[in-house]
Backbone as CSV, one residue per row, in Angstrom:
resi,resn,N_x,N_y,N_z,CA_x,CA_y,CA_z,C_x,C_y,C_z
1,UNK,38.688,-6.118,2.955,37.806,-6.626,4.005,36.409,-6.031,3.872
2,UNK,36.417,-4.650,3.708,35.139,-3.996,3.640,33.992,-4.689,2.568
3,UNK,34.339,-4.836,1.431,34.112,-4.751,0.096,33.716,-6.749,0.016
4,UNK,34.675,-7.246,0.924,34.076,-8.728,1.046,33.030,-8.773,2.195
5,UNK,32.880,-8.032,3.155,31.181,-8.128,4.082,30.467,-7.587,3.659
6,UNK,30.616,-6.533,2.388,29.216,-5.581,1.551,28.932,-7.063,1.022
7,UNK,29.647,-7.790,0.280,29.046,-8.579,-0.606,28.500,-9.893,0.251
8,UNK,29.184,-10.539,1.651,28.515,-11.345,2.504,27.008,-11.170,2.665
9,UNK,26.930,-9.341,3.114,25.574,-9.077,3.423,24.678,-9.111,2.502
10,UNK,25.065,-8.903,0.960,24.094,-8.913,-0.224,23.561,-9.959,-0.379
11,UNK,24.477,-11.204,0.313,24.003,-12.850,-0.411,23.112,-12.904,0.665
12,UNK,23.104,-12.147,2.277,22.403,-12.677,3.555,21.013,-11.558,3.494
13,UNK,21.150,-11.141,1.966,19.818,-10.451,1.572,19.355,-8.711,2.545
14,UNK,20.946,-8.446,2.915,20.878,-7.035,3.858,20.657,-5.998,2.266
15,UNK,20.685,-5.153,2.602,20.311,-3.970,1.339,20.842,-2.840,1.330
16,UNK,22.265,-3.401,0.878,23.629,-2.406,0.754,23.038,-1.701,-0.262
17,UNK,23.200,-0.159,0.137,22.676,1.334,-0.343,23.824,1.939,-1.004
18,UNK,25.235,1.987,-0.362,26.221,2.555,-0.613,27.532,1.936,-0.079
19,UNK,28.592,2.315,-1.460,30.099,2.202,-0.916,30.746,3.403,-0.757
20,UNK,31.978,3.315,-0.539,33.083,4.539,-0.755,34.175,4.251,-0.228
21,UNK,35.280,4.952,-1.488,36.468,4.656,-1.064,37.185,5.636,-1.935
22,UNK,38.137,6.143,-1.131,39.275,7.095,-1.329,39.621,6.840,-3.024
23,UNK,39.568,5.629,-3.243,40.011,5.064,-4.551,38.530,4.847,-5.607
24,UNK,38.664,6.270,-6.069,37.167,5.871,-7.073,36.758,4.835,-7.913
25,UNK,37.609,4.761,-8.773,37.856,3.021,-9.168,37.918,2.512,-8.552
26,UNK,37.673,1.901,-7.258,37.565,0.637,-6.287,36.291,0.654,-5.950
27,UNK,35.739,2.072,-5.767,34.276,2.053,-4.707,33.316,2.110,-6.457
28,UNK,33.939,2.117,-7.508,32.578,2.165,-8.614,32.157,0.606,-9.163
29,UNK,33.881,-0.336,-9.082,33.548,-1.241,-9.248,32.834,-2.076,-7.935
30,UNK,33.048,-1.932,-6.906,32.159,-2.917,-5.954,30.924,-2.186,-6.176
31,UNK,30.492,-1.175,-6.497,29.070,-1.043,-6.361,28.405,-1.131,-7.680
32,UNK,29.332,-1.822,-9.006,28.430,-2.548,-9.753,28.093,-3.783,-9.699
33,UNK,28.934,-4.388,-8.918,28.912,-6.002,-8.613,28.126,-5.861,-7.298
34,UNK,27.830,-4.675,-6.654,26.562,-4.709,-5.477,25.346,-4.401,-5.709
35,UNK,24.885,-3.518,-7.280,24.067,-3.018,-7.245,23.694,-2.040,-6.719
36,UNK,24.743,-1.287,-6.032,24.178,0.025,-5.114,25.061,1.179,-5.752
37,UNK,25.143,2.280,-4.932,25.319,3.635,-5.719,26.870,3.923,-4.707
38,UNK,28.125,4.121,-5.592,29.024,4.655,-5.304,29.140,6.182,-5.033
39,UNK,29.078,6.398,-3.805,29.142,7.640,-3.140,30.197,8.715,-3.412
40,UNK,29.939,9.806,-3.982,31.175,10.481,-4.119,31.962,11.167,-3.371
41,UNK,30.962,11.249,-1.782,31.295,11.944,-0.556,30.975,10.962,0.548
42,UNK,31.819,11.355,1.658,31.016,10.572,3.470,29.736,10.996,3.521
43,UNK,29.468,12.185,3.549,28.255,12.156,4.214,27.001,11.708,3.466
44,UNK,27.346,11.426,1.411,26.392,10.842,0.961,25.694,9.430,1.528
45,UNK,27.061,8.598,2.056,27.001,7.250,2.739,25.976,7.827,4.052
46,UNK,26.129,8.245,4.591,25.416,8.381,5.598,23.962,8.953,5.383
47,UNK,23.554,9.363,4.595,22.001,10.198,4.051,21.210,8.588,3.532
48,UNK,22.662,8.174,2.984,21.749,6.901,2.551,21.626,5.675,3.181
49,UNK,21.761,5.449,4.692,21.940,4.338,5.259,21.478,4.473,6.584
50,UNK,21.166,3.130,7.479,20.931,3.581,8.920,22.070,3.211,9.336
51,UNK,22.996,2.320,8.621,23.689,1.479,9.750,24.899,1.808,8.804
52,UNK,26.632,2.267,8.980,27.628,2.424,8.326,28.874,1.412,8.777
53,UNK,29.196,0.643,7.991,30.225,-0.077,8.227,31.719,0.932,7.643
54,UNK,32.680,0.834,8.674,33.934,1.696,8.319,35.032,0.379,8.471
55,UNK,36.310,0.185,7.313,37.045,-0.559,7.183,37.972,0.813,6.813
56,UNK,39.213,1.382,7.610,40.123,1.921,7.124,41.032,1.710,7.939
57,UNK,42.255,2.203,7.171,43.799,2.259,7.475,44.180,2.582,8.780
58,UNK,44.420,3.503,9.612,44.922,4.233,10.639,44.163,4.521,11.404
59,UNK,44.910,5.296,12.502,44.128,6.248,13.134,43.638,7.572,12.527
60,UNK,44.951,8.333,11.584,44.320,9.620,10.902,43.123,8.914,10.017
61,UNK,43.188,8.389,9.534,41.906,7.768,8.226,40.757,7.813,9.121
62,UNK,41.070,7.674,10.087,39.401,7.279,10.795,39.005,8.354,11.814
63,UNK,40.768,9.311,12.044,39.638,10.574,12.425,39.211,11.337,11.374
64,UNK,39.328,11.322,10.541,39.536,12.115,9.086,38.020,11.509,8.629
65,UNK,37.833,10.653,8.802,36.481,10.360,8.120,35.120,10.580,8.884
66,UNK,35.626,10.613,10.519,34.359,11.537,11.254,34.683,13.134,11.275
67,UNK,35.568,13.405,11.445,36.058,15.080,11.463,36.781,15.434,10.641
68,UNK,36.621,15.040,9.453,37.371,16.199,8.494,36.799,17.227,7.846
69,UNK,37.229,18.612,8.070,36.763,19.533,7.644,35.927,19.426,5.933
70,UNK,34.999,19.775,5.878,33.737,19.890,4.726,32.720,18.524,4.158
71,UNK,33.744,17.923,4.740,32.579,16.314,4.549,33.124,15.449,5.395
72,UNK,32.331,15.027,6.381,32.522,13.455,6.988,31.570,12.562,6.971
73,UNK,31.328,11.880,7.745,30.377,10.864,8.114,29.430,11.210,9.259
74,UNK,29.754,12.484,10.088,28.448,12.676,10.822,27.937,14.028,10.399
75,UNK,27.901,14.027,9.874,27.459,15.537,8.550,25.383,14.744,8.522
76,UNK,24.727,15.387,9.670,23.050,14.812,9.450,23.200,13.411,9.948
77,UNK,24.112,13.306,10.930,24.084,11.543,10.907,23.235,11.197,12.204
78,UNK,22.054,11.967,12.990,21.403,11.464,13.624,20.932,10.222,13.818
79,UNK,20.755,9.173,15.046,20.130,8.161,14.595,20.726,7.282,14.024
80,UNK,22.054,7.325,13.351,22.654,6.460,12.278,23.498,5.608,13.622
81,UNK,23.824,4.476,13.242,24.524,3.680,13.841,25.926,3.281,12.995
82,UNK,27.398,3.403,13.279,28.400,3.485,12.915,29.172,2.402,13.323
83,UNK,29.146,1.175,12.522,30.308,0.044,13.412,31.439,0.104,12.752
84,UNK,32.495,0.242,13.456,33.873,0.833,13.032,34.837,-0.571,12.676
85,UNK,35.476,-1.097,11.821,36.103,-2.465,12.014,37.719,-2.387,11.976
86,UNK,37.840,-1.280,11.796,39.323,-1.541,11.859,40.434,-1.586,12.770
87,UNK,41.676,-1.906,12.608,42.623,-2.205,14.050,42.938,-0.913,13.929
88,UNK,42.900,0.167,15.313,43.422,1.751,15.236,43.504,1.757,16.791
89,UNK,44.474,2.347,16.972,44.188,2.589,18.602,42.812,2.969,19.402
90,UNK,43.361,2.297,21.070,41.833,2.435,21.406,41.298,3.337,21.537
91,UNK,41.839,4.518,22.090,41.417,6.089,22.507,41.133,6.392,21.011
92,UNK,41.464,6.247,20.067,40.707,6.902,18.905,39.212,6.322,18.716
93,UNK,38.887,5.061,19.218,37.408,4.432,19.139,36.773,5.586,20.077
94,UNK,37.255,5.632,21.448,36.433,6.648,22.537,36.454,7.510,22.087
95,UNK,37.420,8.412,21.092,36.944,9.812,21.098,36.170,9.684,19.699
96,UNK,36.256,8.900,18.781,34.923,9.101,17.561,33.606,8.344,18.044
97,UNK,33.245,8.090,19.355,32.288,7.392,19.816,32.116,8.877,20.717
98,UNK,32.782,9.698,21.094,32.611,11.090,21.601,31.707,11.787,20.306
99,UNK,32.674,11.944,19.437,31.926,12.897,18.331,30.365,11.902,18.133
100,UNK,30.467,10.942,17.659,28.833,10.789,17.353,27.727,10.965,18.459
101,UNK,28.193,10.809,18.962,27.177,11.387,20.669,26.580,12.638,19.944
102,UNK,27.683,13.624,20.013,27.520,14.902,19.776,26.248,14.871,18.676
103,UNK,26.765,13.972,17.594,25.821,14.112,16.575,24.586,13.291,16.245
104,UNK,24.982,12.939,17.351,23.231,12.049,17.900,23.193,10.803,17.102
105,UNK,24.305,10.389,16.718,24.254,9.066,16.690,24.983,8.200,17.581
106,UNK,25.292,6.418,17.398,25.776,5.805,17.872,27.372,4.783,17.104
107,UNK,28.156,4.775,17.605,29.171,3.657,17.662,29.365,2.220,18.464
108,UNK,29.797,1.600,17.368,30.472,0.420,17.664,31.652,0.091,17.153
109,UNK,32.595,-0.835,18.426,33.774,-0.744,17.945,33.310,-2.169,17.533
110,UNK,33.729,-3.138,16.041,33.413,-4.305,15.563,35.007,-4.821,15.214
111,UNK,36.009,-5.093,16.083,37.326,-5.479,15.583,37.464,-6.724,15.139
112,UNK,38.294,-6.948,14.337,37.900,-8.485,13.332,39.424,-8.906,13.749
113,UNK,38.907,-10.043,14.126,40.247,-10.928,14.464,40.481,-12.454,13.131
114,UNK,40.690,-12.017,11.684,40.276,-12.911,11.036,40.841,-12.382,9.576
115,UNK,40.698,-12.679,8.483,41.138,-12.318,7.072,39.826,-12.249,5.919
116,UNK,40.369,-11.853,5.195,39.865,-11.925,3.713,38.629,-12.805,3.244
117,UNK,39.533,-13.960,3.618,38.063,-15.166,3.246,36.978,-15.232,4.138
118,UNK,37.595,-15.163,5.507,36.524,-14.934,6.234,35.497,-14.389,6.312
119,UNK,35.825,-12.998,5.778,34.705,-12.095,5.577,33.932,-12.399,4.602
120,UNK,34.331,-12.752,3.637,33.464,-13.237,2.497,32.335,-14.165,2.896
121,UNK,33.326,-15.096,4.018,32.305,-16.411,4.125,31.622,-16.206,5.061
122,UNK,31.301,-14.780,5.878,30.351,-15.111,6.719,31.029,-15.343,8.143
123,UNK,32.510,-16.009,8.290,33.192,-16.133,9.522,34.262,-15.573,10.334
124,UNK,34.039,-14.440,10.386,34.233,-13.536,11.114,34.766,-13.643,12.648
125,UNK,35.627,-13.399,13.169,36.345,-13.434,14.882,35.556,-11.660,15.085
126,UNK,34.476,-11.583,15.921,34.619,-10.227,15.905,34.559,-10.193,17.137
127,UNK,35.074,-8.946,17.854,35.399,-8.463,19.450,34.682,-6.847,19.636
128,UNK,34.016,-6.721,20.133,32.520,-5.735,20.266,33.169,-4.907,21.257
129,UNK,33.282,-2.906,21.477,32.994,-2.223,22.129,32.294,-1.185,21.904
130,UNK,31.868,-0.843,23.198,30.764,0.600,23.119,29.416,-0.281,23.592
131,UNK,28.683,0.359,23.546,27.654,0.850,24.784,27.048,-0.610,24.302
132,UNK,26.316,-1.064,25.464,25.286,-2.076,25.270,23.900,-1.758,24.168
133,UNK,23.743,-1.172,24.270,22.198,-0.603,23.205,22.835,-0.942,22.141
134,UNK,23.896,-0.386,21.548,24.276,-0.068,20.101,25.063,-1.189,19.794
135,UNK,25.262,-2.563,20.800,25.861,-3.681,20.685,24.475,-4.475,20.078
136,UNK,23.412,-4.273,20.904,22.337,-5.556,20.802,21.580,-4.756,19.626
137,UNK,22.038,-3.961,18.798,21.277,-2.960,18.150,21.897,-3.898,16.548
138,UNK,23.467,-3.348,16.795,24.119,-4.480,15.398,24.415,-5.646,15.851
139,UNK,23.906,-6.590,16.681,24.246,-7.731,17.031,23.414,-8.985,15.770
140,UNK,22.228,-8.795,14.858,22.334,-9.404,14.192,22.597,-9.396,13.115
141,UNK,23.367,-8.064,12.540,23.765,-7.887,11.380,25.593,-8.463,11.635
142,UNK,25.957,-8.323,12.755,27.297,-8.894,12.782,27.131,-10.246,12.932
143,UNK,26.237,-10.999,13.301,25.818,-12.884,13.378,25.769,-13.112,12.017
144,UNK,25.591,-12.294,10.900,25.609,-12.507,9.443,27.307,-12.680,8.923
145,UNK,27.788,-12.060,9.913,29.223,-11.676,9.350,30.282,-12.426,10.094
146,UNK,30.119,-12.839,11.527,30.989,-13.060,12.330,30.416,-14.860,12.468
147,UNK,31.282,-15.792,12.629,30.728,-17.069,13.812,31.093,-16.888,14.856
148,UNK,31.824,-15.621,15.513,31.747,-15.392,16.612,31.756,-13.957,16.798
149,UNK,30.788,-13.515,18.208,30.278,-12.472,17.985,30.143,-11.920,19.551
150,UNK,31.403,-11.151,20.173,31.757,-10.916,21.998,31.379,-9.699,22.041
151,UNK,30.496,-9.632,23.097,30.578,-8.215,23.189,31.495,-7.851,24.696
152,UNK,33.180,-7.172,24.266,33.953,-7.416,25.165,33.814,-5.642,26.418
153,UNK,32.926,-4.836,26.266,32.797,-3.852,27.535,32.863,-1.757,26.278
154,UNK,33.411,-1.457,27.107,32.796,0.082,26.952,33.474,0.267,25.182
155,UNK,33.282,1.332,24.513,34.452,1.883,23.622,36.244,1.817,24.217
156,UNK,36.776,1.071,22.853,37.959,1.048,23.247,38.779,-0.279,23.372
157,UNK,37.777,-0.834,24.414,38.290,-2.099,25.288,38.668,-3.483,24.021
158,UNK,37.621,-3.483,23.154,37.882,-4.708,22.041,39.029,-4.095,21.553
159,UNK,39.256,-3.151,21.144,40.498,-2.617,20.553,42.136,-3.344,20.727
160,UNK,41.575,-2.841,22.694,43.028,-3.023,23.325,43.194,-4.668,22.906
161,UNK,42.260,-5.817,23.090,42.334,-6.950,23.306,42.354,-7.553,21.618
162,UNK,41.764,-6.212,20.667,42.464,-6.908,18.990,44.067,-6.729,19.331
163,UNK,44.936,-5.173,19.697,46.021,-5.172,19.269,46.823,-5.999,20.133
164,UNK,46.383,-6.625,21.173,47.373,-7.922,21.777,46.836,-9.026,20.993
165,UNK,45.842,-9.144,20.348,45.610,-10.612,19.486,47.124,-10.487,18.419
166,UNK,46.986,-9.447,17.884,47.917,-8.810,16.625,49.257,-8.925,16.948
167,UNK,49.485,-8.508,18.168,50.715,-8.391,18.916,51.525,-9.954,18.780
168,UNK,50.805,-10.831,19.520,51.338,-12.079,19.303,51.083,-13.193,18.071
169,UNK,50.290,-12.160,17.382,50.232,-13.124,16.334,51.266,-12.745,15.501
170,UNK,51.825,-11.791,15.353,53.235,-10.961,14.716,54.414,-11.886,15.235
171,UNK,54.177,-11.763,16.753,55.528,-12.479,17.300,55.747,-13.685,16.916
172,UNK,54.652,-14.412,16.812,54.541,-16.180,16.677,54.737,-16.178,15.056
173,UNK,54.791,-15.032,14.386,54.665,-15.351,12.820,56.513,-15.082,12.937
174,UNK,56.985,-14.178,13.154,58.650,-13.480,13.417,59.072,-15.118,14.091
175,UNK,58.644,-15.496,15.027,59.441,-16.797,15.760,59.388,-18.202,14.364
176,UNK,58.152,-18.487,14.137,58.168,-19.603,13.134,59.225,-18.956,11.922
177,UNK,58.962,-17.761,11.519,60.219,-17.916,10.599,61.450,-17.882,10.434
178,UNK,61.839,-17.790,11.774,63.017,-18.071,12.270,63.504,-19.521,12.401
179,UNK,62.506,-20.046,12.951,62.314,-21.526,13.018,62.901,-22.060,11.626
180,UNK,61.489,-22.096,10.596,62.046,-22.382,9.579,63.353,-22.301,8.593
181,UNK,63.715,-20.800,8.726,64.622,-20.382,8.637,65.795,-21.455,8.568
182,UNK,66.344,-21.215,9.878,67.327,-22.159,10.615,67.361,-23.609,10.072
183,UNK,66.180,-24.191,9.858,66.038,-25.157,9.627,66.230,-25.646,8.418
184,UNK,66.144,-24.945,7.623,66.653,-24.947,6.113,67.807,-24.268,5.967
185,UNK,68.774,-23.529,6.749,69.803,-23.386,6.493,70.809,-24.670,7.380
186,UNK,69.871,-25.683,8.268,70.524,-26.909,8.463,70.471,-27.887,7.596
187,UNK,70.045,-27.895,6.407,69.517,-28.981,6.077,68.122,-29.809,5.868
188,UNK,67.772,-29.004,6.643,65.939,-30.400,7.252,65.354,-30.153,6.113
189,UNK,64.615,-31.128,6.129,63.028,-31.383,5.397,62.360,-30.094,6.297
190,UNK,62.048,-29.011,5.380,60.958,-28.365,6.032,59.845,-29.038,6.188
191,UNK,59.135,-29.741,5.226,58.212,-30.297,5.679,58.232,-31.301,6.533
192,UNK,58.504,-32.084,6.790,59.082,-32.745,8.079,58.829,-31.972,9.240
193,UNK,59.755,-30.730,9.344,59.852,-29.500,10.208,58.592,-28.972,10.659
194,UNK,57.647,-28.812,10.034,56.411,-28.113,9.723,55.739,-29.448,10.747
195,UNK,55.845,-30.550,9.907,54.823,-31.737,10.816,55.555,-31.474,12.222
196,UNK,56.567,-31.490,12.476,57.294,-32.133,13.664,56.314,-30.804,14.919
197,UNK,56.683,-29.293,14.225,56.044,-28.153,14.612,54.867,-28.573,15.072
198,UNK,54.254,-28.957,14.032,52.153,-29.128,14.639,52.022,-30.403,15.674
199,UNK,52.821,-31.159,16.217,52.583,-31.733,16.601,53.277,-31.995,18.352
200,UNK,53.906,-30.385,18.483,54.671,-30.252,19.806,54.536,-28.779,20.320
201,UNK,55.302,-28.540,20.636,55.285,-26.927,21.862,54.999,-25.968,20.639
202,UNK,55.847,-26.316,19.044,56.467,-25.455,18.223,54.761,-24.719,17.500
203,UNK,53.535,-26.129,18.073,52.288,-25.427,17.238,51.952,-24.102,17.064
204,UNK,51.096,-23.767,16.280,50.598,-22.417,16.890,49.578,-22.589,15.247
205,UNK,48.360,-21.281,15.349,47.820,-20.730,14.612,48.749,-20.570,12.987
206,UNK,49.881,-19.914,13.585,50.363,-18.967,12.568,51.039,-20.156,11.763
207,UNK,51.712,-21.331,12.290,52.012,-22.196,11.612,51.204,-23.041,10.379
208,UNK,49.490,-22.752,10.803,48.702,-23.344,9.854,48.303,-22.597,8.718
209,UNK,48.821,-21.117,8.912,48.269,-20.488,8.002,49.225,-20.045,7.490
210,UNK,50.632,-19.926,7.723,51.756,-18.935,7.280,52.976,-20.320,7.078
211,UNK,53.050,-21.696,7.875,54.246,-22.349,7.601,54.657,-22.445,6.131
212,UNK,53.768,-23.359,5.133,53.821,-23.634,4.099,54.165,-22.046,3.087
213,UNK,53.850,-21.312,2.961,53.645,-20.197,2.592,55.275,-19.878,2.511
214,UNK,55.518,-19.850,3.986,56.963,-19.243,4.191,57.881,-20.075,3.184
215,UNK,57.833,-21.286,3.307,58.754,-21.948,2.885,58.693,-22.001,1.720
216,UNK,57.668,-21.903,0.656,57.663,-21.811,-0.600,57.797,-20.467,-1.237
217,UNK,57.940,-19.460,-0.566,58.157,-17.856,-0.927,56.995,-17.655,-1.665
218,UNK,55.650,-18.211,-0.910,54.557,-17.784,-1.456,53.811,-16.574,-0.721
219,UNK,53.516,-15.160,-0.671,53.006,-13.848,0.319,52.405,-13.338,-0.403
220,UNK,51.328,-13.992,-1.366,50.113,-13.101,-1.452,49.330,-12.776,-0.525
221,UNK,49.299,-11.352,-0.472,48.717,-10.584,0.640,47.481,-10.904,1.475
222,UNK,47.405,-11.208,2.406,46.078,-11.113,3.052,45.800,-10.019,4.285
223,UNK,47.292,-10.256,5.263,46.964,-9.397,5.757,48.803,-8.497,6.248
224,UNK,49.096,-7.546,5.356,50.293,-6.984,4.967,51.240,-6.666,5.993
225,UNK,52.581,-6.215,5.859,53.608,-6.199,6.960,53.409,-5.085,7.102
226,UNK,53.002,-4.172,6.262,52.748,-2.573,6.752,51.593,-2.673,7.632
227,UNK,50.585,-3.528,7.549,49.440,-3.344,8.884,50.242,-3.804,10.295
228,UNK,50.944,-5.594,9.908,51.682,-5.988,10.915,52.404,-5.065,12.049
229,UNK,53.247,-4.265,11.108,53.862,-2.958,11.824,53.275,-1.665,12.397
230,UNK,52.241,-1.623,11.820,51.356,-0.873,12.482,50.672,-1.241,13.827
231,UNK,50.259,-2.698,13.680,48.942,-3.089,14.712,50.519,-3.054,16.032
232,UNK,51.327,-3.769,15.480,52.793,-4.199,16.427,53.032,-3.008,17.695
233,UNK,52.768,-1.819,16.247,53.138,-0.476,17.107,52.306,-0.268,17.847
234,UNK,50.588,-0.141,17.424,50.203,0.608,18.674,49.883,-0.622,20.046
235,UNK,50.108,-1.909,20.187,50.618,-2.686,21.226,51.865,-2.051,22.010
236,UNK,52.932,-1.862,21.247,53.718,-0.824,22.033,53.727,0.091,22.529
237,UNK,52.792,1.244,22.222,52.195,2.299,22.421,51.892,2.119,23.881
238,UNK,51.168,0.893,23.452,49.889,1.157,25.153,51.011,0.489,26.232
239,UNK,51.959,-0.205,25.889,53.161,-0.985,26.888,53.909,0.430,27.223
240,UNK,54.327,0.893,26.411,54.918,2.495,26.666,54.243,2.984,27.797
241,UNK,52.775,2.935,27.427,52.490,4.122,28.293,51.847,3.498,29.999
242,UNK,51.991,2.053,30.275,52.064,1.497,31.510,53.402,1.445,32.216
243,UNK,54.583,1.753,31.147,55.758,1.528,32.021,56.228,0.043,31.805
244,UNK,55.839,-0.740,30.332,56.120,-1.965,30.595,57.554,-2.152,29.303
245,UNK,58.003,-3.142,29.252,59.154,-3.026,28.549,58.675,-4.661,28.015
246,UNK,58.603,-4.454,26.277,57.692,-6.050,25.592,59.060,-6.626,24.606
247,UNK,60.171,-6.390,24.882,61.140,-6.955,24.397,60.652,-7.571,22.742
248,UNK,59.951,-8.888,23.334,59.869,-9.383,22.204,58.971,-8.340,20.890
249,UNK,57.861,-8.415,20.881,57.074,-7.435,20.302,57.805,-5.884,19.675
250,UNK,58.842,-5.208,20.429,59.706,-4.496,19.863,60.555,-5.166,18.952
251,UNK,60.995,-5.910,19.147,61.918,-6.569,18.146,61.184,-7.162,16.672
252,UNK,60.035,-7.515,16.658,59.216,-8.039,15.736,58.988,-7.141,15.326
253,UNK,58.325,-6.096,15.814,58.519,-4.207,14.828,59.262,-3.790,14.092
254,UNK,60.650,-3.961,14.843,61.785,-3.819,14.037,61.600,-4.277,12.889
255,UNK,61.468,-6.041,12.469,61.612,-6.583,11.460,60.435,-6.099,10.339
256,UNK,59.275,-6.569,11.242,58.335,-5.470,10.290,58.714,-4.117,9.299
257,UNK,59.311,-3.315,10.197,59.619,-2.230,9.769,60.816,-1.969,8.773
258,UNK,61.827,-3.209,9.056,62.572,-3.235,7.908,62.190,-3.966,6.273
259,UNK,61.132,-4.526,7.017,60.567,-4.768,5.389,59.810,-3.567,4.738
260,UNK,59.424,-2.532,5.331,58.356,-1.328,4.869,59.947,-0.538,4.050
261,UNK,61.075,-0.625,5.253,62.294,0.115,4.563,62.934,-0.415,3.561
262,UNK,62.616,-1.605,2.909,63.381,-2.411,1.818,61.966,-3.309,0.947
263,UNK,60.747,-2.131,0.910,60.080,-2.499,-0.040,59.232,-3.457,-0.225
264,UNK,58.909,-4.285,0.720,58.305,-5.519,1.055,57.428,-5.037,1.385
265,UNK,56.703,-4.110,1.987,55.363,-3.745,2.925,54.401,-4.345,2.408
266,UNK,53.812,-4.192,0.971,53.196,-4.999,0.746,52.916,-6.642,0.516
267,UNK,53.849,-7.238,0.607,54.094,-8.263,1.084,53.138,-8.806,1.971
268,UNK,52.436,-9.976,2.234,51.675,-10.379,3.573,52.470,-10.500,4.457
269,UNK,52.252,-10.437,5.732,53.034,-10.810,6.829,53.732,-12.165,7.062
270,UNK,53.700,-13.101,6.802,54.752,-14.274,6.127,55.841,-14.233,5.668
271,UNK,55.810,-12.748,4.362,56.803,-12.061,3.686,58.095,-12.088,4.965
272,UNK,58.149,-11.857,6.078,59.534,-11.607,6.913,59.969,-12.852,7.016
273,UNK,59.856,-13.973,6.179,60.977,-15.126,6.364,61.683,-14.863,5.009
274,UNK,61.242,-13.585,4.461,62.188,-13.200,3.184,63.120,-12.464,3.862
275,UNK,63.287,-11.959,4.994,64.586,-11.400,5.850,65.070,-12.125,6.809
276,UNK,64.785,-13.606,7.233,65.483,-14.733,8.025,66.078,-15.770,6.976
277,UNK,65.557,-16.377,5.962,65.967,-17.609,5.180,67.517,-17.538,5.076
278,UNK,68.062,-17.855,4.719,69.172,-17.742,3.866,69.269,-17.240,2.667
279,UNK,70.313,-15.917,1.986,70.176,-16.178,0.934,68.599,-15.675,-0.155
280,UNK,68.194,-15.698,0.578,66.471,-15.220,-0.087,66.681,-13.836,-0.353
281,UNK,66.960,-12.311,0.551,66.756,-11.648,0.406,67.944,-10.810,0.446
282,UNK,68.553,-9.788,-0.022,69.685,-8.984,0.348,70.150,-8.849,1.532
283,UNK,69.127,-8.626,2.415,69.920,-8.373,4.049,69.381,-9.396,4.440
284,UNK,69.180,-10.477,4.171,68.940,-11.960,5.182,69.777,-12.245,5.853
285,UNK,69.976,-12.569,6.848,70.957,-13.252,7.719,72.208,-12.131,8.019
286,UNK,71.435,-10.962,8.013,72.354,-9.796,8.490,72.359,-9.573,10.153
287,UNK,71.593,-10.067,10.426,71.397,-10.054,12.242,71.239,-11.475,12.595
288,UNK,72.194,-12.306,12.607,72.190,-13.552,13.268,72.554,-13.369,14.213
């Protein structure tokens, strides 16, 4: 994701300075195809930029990259503006929007409700928290990136409202492949199945982007069952901690999670009609 909005912004003529990534071979090749200088540290990214885009994994990855002991990202980062894009719980946005205070800069939470191509192309779902200034501050560098562009209230808040986007988009991906599933262990024309789907209660998003896919055991990655299970979890997290009980959404974890335990993680999230089909996978049709 990161590495496809460096290169959005290069074509929209922004003047990417620096990459970096845990994976030196990853951050040397995008920054010959960017023209800019692969950073060998955080805080080089930050000496060389006003504005830092962050695309990582977790919550540790992203406290680890403002507070990790001997190099981070607010190492001199006065002034710098930090838009954060990844799905991580929300209290981790408020408290690294704490630390840059400290260090006299600013955050934004920039959560992307969207994939791969998107970013490339410029069309972007993005959901905005943290302070108004530092919203209308990257508001036209994210109009480069996003066709839609909310600014949804304090640090945090876009967060909560990505991991319920995530939440049900997991569930509705776990339900269609069940759907399908079934349906090919009756007999049907999936495709048939698929039309009959788009054209009644059975629609949804996930059907336009994941039906076909499922049924042909096609899961090149876009957006993986190990994130799925992740974003799944911290939706549960925050249900945990109201006292609410999400039945469904736990159960879609589960499945998630048994694909991370039988090797699939990388897999796109589609990949779990390789544990409903019939027959497809070793433990398929072990929990009917």
């Amino acid at each position: 994701m990161g590495a496809n909005m460096a290169r959005r912004l290069k074509d929209r003529r922004f003047h990417v300075t620096a990459v970096y990534d845990t994976n030196r071979a990853v951050a040397t090749a995008l920054a010959a195809d960017l023209g800019c200088a692969a950073s060998q540290n955080l805080s080089e990214v930050t000496a060389e930029s006003d504005v830092i885009f962050t695309v990582v994994t977790d919550d540790n990855a992203m406290r680890e990259i403002f507070s990790g002991s001997g190099d981070n990202l607010l190492i001199n980062a006065g002034g710098k503006l930090f838009i954060n894009c990844a799905t991580i719980s929300p209290q981790v946005h408020v408290d690294v929007e704490k630390l840059a205070t400290k260090a006299g800069a600013q955050t934004l939470d920039a959560c992307m409700a969207s994939s791969i191509t998107q970013a490339r192309e410029g069309s972007l779902y993005l959901m905005c928290g943290g302070s108004e200034e530092a919203f209308r501050k990257a508001e036209p560098i994210l109009k480069e990136l996003g066709s839609t562009v909310l600014f949804i209230g304090k640090a945090g808040e876009a967060a909560k409202v990505k991991a319920l986007v995530n939440m049900v988009m997991n569930i509705n991906t776990a339900g269609l492949a069940e759907g399908l599933a079934l349906g090919a262990a009756l007999g049907l024309d999936l495709e048939m199945l698929r039309r009959v789907f788009s054209q009644t209660g059975a629609a949804s998003r996930v059907l336009e982007t994941d039906g076909e896919d499922m049924q042909n055991h096609e899961h090149t990655c876009f957006f993986s069952a190990a994130h799925a299970a992740k974003d799944s979890g911290i939706a549960l997290d925050l249900a945990r901690s109201l006292g609410l009980n999400l039945p469904l959404a736990r159960a879609t974890k589960e499945q998630y999670d048994r694909m991370i335990a039988e090797g699939l993680d990388e897999l796109d999230k589609s990949g779990i009609a390789e544990l409903t089909f019939k027959d497809r996978h070793k433990h398929s049709g072990d929990h009917v």
